[in-house]
N, C-alpha and C positions, 0 to 999 in steps of 0.2 A: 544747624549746630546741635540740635538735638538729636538728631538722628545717630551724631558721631557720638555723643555721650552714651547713648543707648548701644551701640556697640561694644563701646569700650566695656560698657559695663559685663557685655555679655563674654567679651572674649573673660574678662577676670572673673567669674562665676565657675566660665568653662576649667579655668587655671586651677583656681579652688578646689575641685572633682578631679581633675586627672592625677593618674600615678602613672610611675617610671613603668614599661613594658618588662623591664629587667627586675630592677628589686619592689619594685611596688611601693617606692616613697611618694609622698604627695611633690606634684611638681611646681614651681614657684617661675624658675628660669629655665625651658626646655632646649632641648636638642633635637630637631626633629631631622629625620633621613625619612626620604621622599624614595620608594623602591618599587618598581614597574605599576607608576601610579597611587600606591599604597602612602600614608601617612604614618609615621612611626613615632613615637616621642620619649623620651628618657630626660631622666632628670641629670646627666653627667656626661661627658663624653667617653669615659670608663665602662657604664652601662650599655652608652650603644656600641661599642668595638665589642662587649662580651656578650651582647645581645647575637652581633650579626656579621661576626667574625667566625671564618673556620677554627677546628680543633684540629690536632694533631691526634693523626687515627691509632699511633701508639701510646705516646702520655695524657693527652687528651688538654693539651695548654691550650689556648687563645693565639692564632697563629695572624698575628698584625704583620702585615707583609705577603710576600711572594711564597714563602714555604717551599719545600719540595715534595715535586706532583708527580707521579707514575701510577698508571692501572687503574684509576679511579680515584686512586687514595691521594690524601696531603699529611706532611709528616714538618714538623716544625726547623729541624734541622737532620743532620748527615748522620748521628748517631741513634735517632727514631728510626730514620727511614732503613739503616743497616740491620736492626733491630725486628724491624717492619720485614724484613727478608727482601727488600725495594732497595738498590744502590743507585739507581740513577737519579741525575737531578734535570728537570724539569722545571725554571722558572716560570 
């Protein structure tokens, strides 16, 4: 029983210390996303979509979804990508 108290205590030390990867607030309740082995933590789930979400390569939004993709690029919607000089759409 003691060994589990010693734990706990230690993960909540760890809690106390950490901050969001995104804005850098102290974290209390995290979000972690786990990404090719890596551990990531954010204190919101807002944080980590704008942590680790693409941008649109013409207005530069948080592109949560599919986006459309040609040539390398990703463009948030049909009026970037036309804009982007990229018409086609690519889910």
């Amino acid at each position: 029983m003691e060994g589990i108290m010693q734990k706990e205590n230690e993960k909540e030390k760890k809690k106390e210390t950490e901050k969001c990867l995104n804005c850098g607030s102290s974290i209390e309740k995290d979000y972690i996303l786990f990404i090719n082995g890596a551990e990531y933590s954010f204190d919101s789930f807002e944080c980590a979509v704008n942590f680790v979400a693409p941008r649109c390569s013409h207005c530069q939004s948080v592109i949560f979804g599919t986006g459309l993709k040609d040539a390398g690029e990703i463009f948030c919607n049909t009026t970037c990508s036309e804009k982007g000089q990229i018409v086609s759409m690519v889910p």
